[in-house]
C-alpha positions as CSV (number, residue, x, y, z in Angstrom):
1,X,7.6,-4.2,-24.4
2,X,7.4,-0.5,-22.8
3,X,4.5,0.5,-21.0
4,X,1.8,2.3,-23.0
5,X,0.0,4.0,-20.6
6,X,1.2,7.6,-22.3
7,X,3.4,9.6,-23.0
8,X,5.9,11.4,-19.9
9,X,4.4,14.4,-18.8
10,X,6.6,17.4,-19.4
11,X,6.9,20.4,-17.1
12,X,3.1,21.1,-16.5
13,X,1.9,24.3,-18.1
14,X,-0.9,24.6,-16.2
15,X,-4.0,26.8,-16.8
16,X,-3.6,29.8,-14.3
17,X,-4.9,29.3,-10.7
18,X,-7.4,31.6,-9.4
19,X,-4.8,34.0,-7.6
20,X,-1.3,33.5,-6.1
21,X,-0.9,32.4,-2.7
22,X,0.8,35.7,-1.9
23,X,-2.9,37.1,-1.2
24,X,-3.3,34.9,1.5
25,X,-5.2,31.2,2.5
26,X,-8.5,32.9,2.4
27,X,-8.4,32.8,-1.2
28,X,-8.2,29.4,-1.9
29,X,-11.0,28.2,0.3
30,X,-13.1,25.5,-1.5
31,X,-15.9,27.0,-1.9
32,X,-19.3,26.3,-3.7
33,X,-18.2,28.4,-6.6
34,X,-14.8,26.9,-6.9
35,X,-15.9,23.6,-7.0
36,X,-18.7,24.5,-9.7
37,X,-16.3,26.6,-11.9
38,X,-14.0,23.0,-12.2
39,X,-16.8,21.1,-13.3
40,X,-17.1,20.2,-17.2
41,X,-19.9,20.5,-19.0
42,X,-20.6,16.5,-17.9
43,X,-20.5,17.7,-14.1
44,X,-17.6,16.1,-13.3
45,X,-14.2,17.2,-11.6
46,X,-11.2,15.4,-10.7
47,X,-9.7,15.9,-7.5
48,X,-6.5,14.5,-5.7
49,X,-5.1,15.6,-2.4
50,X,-1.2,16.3,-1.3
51,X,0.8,17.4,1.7
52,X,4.5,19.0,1.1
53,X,6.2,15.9,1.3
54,X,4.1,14.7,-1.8
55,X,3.8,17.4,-3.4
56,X,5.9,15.7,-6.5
57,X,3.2,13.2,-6.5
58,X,0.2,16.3,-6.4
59,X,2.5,17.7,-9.9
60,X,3.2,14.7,-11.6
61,X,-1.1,13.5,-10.7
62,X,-1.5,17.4,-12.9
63,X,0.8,16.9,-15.3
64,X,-0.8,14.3,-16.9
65,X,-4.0,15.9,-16.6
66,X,-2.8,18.7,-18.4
67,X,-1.3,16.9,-20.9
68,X,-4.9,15.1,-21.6
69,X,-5.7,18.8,-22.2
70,X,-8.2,18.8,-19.1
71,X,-8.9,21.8,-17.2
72,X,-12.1,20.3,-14.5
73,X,-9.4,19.1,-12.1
74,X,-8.2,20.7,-8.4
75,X,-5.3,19.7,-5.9
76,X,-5.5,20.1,-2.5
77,X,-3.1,21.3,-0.3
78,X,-3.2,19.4,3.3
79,X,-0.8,22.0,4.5
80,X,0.7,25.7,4.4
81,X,3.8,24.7,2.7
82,X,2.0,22.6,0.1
83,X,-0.5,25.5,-0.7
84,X,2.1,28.0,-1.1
85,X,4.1,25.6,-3.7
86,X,1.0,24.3,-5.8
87,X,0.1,27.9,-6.4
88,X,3.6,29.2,-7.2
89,X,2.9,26.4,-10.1
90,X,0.4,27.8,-11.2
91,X,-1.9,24.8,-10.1
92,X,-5.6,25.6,-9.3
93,X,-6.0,24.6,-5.5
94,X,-7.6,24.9,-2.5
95,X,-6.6,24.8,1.3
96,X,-7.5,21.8,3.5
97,X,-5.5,22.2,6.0
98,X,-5.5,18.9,7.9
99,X,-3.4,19.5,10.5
100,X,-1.4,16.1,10.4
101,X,2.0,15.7,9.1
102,X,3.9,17.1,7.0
103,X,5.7,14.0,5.9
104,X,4.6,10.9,4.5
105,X,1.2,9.2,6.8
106,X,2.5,5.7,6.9
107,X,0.3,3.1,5.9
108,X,-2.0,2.1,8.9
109,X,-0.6,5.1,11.4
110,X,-3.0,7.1,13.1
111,X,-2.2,9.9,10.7
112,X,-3.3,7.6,8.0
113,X,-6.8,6.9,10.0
114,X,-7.1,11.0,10.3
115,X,-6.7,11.3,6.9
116,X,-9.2,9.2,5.3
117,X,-12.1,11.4,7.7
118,X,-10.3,14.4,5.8
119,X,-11.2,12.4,2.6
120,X,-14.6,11.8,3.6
121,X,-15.4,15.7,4.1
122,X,-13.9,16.6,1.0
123,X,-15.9,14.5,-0.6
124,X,-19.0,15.9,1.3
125,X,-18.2,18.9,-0.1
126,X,-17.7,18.2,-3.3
127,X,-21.2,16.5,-3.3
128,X,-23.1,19.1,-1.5
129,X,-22.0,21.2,-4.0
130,X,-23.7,19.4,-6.7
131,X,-20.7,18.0,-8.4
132,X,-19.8,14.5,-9.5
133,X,-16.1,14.3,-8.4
134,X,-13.5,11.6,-9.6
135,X,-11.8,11.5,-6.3
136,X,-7.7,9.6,-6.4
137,X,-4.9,9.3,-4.3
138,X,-2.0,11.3,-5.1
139,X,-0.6,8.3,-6.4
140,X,-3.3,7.5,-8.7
141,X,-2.3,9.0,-11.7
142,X,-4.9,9.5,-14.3
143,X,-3.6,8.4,-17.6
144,X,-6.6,8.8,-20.0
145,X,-9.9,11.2,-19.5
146,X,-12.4,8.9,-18.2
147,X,-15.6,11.1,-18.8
148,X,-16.1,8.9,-21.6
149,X,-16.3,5.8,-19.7
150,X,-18.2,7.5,-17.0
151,X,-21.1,8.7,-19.7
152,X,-21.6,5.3,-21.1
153,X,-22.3,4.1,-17.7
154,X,-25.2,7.1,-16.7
155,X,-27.8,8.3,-16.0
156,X,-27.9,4.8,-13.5
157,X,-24.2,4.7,-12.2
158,X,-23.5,6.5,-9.0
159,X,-20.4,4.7,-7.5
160,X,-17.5,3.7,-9.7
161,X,-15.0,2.4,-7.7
162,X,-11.5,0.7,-8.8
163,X,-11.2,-3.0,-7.2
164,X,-8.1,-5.1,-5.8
165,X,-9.4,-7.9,-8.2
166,X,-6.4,-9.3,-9.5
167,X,-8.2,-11.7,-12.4
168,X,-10.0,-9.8,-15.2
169,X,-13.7,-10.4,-15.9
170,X,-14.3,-7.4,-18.0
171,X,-15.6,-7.6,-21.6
172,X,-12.8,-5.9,-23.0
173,X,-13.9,-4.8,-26.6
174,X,-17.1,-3.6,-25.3
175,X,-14.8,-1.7,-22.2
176,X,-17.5,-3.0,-19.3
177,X,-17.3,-3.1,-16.1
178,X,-16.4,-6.4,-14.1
179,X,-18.4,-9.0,-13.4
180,X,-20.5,-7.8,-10.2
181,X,-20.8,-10.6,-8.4
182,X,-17.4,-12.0,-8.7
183,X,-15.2,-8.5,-8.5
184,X,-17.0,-6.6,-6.2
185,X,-16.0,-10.2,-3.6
186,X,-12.5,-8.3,-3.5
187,X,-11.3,-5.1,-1.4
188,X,-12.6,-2.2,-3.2
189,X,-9.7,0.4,-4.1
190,X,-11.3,3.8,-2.7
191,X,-7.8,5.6,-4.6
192,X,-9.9,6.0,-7.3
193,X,-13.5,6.5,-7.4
194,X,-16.2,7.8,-8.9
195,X,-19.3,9.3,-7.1
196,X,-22.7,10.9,-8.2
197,X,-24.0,13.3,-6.2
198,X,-27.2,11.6,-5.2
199,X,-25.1,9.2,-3.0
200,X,-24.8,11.8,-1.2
201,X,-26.7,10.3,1.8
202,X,-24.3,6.9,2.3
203,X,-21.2,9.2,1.7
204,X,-22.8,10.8,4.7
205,X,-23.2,7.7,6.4
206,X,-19.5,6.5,5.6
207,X,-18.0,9.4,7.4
208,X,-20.1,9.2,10.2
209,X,-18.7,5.5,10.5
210,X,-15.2,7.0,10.5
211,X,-15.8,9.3,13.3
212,X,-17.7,6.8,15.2
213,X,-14.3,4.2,14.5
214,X,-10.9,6.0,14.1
215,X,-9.1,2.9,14.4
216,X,-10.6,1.2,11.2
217,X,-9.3,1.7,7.9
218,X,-11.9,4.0,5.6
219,X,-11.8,2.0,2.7
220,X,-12.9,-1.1,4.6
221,X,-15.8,1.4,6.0
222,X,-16.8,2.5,2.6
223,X,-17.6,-1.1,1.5
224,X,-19.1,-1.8,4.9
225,X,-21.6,1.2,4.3
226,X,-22.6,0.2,1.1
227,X,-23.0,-3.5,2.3
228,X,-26.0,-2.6,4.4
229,X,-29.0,-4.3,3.5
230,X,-26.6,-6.8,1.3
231,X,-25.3,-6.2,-2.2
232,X,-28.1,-7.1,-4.7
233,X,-27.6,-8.4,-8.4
234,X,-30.2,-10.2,-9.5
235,X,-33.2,-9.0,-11.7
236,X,-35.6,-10.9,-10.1
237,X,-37.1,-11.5,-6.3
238,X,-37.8,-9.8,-3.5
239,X,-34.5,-7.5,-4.0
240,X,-34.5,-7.5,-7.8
241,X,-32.9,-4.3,-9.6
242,X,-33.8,-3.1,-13.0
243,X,-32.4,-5.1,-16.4
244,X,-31.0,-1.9,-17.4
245,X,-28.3,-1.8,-14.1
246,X,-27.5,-5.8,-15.1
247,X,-26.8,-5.1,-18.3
248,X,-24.3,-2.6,-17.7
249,X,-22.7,-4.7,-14.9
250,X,-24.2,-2.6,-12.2
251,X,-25.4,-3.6,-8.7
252,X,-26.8,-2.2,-5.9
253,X,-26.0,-1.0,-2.4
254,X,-26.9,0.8,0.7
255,X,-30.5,-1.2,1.3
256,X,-30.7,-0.9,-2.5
257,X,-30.5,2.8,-3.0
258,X,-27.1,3.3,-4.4
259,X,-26.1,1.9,-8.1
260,X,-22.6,0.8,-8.0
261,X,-19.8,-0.7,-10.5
262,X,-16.4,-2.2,-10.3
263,X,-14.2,-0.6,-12.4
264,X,-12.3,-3.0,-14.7
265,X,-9.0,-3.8,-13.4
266,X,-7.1,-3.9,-16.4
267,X,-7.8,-0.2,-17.3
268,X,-8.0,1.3,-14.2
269,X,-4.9,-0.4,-12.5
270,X,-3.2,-1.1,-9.8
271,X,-0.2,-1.8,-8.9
272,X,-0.4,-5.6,-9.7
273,X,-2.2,-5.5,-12.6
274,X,-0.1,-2.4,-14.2
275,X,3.4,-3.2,-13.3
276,X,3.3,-7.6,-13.0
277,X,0.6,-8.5,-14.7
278,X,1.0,-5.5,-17.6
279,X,-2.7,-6.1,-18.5
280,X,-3.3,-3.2,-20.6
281,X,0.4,-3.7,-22.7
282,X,-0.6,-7.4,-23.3
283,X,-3.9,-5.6,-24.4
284,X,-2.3,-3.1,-26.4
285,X,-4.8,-0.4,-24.9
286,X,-4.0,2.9,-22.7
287,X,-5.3,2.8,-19.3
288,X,-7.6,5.3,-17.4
289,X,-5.4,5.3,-14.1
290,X,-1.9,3.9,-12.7
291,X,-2.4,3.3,-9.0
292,X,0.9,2.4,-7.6
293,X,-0.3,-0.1,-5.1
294,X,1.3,-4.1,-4.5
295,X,4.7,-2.5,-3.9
296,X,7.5,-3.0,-1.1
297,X,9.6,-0.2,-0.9
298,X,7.6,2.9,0.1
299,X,6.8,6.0,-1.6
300,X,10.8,5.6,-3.0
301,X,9.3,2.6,-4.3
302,X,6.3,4.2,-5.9
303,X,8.4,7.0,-7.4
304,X,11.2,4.5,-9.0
305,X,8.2,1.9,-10.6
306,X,6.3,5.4,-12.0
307,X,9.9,6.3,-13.6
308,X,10.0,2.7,-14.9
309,X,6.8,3.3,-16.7
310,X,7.9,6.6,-17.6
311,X,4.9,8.6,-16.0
312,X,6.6,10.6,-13.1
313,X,6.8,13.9,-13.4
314,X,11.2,14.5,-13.4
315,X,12.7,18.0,-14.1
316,X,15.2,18.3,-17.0
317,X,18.5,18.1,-14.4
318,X,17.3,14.2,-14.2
319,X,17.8,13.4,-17.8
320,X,20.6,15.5,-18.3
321,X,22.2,15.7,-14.4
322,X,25.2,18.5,-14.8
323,X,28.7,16.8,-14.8
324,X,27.7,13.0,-14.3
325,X,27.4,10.5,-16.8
326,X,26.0,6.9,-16.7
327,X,26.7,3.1,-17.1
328,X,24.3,0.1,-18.2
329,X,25.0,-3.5,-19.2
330,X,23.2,-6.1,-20.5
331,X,22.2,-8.6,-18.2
332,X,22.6,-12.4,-18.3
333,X,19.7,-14.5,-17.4
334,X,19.6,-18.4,-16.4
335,X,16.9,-19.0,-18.6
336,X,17.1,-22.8,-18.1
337,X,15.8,-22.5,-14.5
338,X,12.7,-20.5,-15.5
339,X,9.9,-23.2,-15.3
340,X,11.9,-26.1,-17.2
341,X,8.8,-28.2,-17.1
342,X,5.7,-25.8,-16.6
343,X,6.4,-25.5,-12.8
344,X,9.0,-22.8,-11.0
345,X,10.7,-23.6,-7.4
346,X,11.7,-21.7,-5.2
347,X,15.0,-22.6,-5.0
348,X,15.8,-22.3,-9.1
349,X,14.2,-18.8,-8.6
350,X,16.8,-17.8,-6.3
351,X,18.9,-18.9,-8.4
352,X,17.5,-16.9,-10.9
353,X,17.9,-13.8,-8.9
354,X,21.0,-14.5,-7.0
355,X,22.6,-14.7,-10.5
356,X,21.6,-11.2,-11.5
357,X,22.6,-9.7,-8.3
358,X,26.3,-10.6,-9.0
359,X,26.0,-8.8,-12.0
360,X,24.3,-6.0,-10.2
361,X,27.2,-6.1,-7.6
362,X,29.6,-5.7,-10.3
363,X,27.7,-2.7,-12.1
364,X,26.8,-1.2,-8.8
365,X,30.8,-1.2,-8.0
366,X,32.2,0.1,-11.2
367,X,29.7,2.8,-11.6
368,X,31.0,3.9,-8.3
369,X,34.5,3.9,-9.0
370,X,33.8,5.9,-12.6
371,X,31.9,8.2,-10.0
372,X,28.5,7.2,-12.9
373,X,25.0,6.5,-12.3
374,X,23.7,3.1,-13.0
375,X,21.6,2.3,-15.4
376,X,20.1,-0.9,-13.9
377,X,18.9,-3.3,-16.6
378,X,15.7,-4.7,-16.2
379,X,15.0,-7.7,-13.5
380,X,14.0,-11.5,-14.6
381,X,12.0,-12.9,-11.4
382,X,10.8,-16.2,-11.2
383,X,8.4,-15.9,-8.9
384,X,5.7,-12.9,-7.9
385,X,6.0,-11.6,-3.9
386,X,3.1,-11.0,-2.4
387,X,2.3,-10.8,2.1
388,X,1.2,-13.5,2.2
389,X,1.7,-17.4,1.3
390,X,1.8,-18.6,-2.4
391,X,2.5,-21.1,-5.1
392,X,4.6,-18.7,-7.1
393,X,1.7,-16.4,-8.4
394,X,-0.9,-14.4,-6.1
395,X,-4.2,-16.6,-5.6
396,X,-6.9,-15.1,-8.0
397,X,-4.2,-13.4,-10.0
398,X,-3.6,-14.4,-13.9
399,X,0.2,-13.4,-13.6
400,X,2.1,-14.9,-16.0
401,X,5.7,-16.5,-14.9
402,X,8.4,-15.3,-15.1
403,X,7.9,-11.7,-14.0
404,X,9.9,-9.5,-16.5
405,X,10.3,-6.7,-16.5
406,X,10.3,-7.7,-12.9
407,X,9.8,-4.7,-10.6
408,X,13.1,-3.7,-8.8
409,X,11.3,-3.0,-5.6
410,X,10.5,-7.1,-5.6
411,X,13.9,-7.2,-5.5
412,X,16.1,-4.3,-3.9
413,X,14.9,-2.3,-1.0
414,X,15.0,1.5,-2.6
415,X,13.8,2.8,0.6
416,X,15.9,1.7,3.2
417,X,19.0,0.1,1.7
418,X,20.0,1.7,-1.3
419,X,18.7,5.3,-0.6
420,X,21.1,5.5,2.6
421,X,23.9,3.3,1.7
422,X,26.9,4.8,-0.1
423,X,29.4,2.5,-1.4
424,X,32.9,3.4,0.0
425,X,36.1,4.5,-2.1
426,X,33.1,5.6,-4.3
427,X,33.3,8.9,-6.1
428,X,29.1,9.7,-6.1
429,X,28.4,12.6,-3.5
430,X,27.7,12.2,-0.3
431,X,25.9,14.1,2.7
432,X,27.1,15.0,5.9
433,X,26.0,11.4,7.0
434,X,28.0,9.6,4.3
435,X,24.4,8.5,2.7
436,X,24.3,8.9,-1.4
437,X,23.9,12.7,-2.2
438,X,20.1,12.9,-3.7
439,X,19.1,9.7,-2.0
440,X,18.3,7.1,-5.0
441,X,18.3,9.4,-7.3
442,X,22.2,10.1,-6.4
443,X,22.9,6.1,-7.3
444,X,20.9,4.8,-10.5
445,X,18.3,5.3,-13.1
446,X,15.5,3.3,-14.1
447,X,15.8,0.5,-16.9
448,X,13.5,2.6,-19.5
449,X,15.6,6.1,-19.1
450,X,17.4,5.9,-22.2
451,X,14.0,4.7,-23.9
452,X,12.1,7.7,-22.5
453,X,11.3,11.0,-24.8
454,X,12.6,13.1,-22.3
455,X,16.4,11.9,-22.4
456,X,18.0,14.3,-24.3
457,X,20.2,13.2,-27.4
458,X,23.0,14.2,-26.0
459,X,22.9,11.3,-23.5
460,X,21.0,8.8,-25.5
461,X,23.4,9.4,-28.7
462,X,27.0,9.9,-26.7
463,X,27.5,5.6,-26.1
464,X,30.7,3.9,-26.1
465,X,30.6,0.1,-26.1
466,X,34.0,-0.9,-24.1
467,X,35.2,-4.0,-22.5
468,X,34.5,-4.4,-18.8
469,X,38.1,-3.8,-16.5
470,X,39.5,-7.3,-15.6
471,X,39.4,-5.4,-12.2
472,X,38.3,-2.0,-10.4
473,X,42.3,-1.4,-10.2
474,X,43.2,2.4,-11.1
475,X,45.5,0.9,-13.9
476,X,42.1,-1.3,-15.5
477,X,40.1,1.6,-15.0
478,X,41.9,4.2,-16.5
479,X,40.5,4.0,-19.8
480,X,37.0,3.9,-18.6
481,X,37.6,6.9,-16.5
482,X,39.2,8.6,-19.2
483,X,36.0,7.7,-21.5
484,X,34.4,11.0,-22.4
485,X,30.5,9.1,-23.8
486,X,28.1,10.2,-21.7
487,X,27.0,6.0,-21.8
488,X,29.1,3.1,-21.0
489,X,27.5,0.2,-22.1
490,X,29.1,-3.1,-21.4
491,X,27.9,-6.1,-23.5
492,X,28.5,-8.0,-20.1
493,X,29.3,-7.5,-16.4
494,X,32.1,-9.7,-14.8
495,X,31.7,-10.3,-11.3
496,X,34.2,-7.6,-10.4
497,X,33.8,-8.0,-6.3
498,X,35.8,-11.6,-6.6
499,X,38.3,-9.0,-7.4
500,X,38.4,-6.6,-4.6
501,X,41.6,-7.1,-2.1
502,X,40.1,-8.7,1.1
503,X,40.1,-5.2,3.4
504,X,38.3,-3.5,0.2
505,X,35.5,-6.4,-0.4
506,X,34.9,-6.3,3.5
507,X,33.9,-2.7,3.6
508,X,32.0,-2.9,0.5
509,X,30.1,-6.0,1.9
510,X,29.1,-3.5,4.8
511,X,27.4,-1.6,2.8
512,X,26.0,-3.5,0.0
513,X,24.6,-6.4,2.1
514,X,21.5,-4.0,2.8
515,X,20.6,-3.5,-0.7
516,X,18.7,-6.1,-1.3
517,X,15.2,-6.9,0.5
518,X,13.6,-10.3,0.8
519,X,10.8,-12.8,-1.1
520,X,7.5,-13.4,0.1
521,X,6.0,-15.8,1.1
522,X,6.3,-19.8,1.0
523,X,4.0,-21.6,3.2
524,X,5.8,-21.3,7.0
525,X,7.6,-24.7,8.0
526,X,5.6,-24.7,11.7
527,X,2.9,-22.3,12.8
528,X,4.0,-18.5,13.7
529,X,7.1,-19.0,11.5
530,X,8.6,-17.1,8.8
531,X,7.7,-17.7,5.5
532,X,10.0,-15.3,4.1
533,X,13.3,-15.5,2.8
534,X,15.9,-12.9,1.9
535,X,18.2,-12.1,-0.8
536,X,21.4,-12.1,0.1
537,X,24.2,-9.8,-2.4
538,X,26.9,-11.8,-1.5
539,X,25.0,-15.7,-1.1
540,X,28.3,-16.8,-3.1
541,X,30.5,-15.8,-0.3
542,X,31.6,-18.1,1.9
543,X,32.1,-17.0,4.6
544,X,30.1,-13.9,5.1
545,X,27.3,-12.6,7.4
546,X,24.1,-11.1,5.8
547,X,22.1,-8.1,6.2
548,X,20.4,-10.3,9.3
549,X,23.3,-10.8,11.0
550,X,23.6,-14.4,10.5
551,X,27.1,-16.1,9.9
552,X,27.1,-18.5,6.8
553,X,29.8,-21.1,6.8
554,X,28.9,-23.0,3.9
555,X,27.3,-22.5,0.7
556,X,24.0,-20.7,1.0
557,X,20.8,-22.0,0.4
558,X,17.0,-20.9,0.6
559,X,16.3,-20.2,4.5
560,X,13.1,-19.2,5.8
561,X,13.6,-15.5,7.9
562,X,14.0,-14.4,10.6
């Protein structure tokens, strides 16, 4: 089952911005006025933030605002560059110039610290204003119009805020909140967030915290803040808040002053709870927001899952890329290993996995040769990853085994291996460096891209359904290269490296032995040990030395780091 959170976005047609960036910065101050002009007739305005590098994120976050037809939203542009290209777009923005990078802040950098006191004055000034702003990360796309949700919850609701709470406690046909006591015990998600103006006074409080600690995280601040004075849930006693609050699943905060809510998680998702758990397709519902958290591979990473799900933002030369043509297969899966008797190993899920990546080999191999994008099928997993140590699922998660769709950034590395690893003897472009022309995007498509609206017929119609080569020989691929569909799809993939000359399988081995990224985490043998263990393209090699530079003389096996 596809995801159902909407509909692609197309190219946004976006209301008109106030003026065009030609007429300078000064126009696009965020000013009282701006701000108010946003608001809809509820008060509220949604508001993201973006730097050039993100920008993509900053369109696709609009697009699907636009498409919900709402108009009480505003983009900010952390720098010059980003500014000037939101308002050629025709996106209504304003300058914040934050005078941090350019490129992507890196989780936990001092950029990243900088940026969330940037956060906390927007926000200031979106309050002082009077407003009651729905504040996301970029990559927090908004998938429904929550206004809705947000009215049902007021006049007492101030602070709405999405929750790493991985176990839903939500009344679903009555679309609450979660359970206070129980959700609110997790990290609270400050990607997306709702905030009244009348908090005012602890948002004021939470950025001085920042400034007072720019080593600390924000989001752990902003819980901090509101856990002065303790949280407080109960209708009765010393601390006892209204019946009213309780029904709604409302608590309070900030020595009692501040009504707050945990969003529920399987509507206003994360990363775990969109993309693994797939809580609202096993509820049939839409969700309010997609927050691409609980992933491995970076914003590459972020971008590819979002394509999965078919809610980034592409340009028609994606679907329909001039002069290249694509490849797919379907995969074979060792269902026998998954969970034979209620219970999944470690070992059998390598198994599981290994087995795929020779097919994934293969396909990665003759799409190459054909000079093709892949198509990659979707991923059986039989275990979740997570940082940490677990018995096969994420403690407090209700993720059901085995993981399928399984996300490819569990599996691959799309930032680091893929992205800058070009197959030799391989007919995709390359730059200067010999890295894959168009990074990922030079390589492979996502396992719904023949599903998604935006494919054009011309690709989704033009199939052929050959016979895979015997080898990647000129004389075996002849006909495939000759093959004018703009879709091979192979009712199987062969393991086509066992049939690579040695020289030719060494070279590819060079490069393919980064593509794939590791599992995490059993519990470590011995204390300050690896708990980790990696995939390994060519574990049916023997011999062969992995990505880690480790020689393996006999057949592999599960082996914890380094």
């Amino acid at each position: 089952q596809q995801a159902v959170a909407s509909h692609p976005p197309e190219t946004a047609s976006h209301p008109p911005a106030a003026s065009n960036a030609s007429v300078g910065r000064a126009a696009y101050r965020l000013t009282r006025e701006l701000i108010r002009s946003r608001c809809n007739a509820h008060n509220i305005i949604l508001v993201t933030f973006v730097n050039f590098q993100r920008c993509d994120y900053g369109l696709t976050w609009s697009g699907h605002v636009v498409r919900l037809g709402l108009s009480n939203y505003l983009v900010g542009a952390m720098d010059g560059k980003a500014l000037e290209l939101l308002a050629s777009k025709k996106v209504p923005t304003f300058d914040m110039e934050s005078g941090l990078t350019t490129a992507d802040y890196g989780w936990g950098t001092k950029n990243f610290r900088k940026l969330g006191l940037r956060k906390c004055e927007l926000i200031l000034s979106l309050l002082s204003a009077g407003a009651d702003p729905i504040v996301t990360d970029a990559d927090a796309l908004i998938t429904r119009d929550p206004t809705p949700f947000v009215m049902r919850l007021r006049p007492e609701a101030q602070v709405l805020v999405t929750s790493d709470h991985l176990m839903a406690t939500d009344d679903a046909a009555a679309e609450s909140l979660e359970l206070p006591k129980r959700a609110s015990s997790s990290a609270w998600n400050i990607g997306y967030f709702y905030l009244h103006h009348s908090a005012l006074p602890a948002i004021a409080h939470w950025k001085r915290m920042c400034e007072e600690h720019p080593d600390l995280w924000d989001q752990n601040l902003f819980k901090d803040v509101f856990k002065i004075g303790r949280l407080r849930f109960e209708t009765s006693g010393a601390d006892a808040i209204p019946q009213a609050e309780v029904d709604k699943r409302l608590f309070r905060g900030y020595n009692g002053t501040v009504t707050i809510g945990i969003l529920p998680v399987a509507t206003f998702c994360g990363g775990h709870t969109y993309f693994v758990q797939r809580m609202p397709q096993r509820r049939g519902v839409v969700p309010y927001s997609v927050h691409t958290t609980f992933q491995y591979s970076g914003a590459v990473g972020k971008t590819h899952r979002l394509r999965e799900a078919m809610l980034w933002a592409d340009d028609a030369a994606y679907f329909d890329p001039p002069g290249r043509s694509f490849l797919t297969y379907v995969p074979v899966v060792r269902r026998e290993l998954l969970r034979p008797a209620g219970v999944m190993g470690v070992a059998a899920h390598f198994e599981v996995v290994h087995h795929q990546l020779v097919q994934l080999r293969a396909a990665f191999l003759l799409a190459a040769r054909l000079g093709r994008l892949l198509i990659v099928p979707p991923l059986t997993c039989g275990l979740d990853r997570f940082w940490a140590p677990h018995n096969g699922t994420i403690p407090g998660s209700d993720t059901r085994l085995p993981v399928e769709p399984c996300p490819l950034d569990h599996v691959l590395d799309l930032e680091n291996g893929i992205s800058k690893h070009a197959l030799p003897d391989s007919r995709l472009a390359r730059d200067p460096a010999g890295r894959p022309l168009g990074g990922l995007e030079g390589v492979l498509r996502e396992f719904s891209f023949l599903n998604n609206s935006r494919t054009p017929d011309a690709v989704r119609q033009s199939l052929a359904f050959p016979d895979p080569p015997a080898d990647l020989s000129a004389a075996s691929l002849a006909p495939l290269a000759a093959a004018t569909a703009r879709v091979l799809h192979f009712a199987r993939m062969p393991d086509l490296y066992a049939t690579l000359p040695p020289a030719d399988a060494t070279r590819v081995r060079q490069e393919m032995m980064w593509y794939t990224t590791l599992w995490c985490c059993s519990k470590p043998a011995a204390p300050k040990t690896p708990g980790h263990i990696f995939y390994d393209m060519f574990f049916d090699v023997v011999p062969h030395t992995d990505k880690s530079r480790r020689e393996w003389t006999e057949p592999w096996t599960p082996k914890f780091g380094p």
